[in-house]
C-alpha positions in Angstrom: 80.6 112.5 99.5 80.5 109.1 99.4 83.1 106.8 101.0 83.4 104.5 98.1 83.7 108.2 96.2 86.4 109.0 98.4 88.3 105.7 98.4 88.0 105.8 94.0 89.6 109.2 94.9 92.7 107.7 97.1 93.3 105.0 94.4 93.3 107.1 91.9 96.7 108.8 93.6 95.7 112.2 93.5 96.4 114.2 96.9 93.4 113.8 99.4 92.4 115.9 102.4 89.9 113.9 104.1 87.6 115.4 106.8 84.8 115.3 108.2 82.9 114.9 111.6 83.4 112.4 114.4 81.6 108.9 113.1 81.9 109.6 109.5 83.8 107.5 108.7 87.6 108.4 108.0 89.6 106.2 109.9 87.0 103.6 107.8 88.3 104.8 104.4 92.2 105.0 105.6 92.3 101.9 106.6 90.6 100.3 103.6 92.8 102.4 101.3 96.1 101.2 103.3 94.7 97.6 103.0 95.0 98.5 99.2 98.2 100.4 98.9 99.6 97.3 100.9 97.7 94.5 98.6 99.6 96.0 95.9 103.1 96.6 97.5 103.0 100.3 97.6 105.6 101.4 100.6 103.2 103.6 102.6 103.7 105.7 105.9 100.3 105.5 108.3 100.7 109.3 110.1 98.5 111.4 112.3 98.8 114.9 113.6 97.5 113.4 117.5 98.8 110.2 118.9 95.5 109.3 119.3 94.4 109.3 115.9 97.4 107.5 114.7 96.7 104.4 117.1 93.2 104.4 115.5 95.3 103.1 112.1 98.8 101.8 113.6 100.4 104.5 112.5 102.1 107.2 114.3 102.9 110.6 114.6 103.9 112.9 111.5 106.7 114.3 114.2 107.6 111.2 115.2 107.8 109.6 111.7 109.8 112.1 110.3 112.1 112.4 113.1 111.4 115.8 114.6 110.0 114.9 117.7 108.0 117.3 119.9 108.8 121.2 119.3 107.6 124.3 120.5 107.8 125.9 116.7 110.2 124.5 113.9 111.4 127.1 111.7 112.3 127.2 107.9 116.0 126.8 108.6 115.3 123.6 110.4 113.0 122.1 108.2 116.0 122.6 105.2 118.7 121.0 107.6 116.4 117.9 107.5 117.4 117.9 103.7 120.8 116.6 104.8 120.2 114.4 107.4 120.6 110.5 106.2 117.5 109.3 108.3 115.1 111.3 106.8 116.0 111.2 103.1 116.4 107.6 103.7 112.4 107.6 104.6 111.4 109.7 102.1 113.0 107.7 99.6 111.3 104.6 100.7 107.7 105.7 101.3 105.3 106.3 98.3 102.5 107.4 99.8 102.6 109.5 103.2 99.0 109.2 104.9 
């Protein structure tokens, strides 16, 4: 696929698993789409699975983000608890669109 194909994808806000191999591109299209979502005021959370990756768009972390921090496994019960705590509903309630 394209990127512009891609990035007509992103805007359109439909869900969007973007892959691919090293040098395709991605990073490319995130960042172009963020530049977009941020052009037109739309609260959005830059996120990576690697630390890495999310310094390649000044983002960070998923864990870190949403407040879990670094875990061996988190289990179901857990991830309701999070339900009630004030931090994290506080940033889901501010961010539209969770990269």
């Amino acid at each position: 696929m394209q990127q512009s194909k891609a990035l007509a994808i992103l805007k359109s806000g439909r869900n969007v698993f973007l892959t691919g191999s090293a040098g395709a591109g991605k990073t490319y299209v995130l960042n172009q789409y963020i530049n977009y979502l941020k052009q037109h005021g739309v609260p959005v959370a830059i996120t990576a699975s690697t630390g890495i990756a999310a310094t390649h768009m000044n983002g960070q972390t998923i864990h870190s983000w949403a407040g879990i921090g670094i875990k061996s496994h988190v289990t179901d019960r857990y991830l309701t608890s999070l339900r009630d705590k004030k931090f994290f509903r506080d940033k889901m309630d501010k961010v539209k669109v969770l990269i």
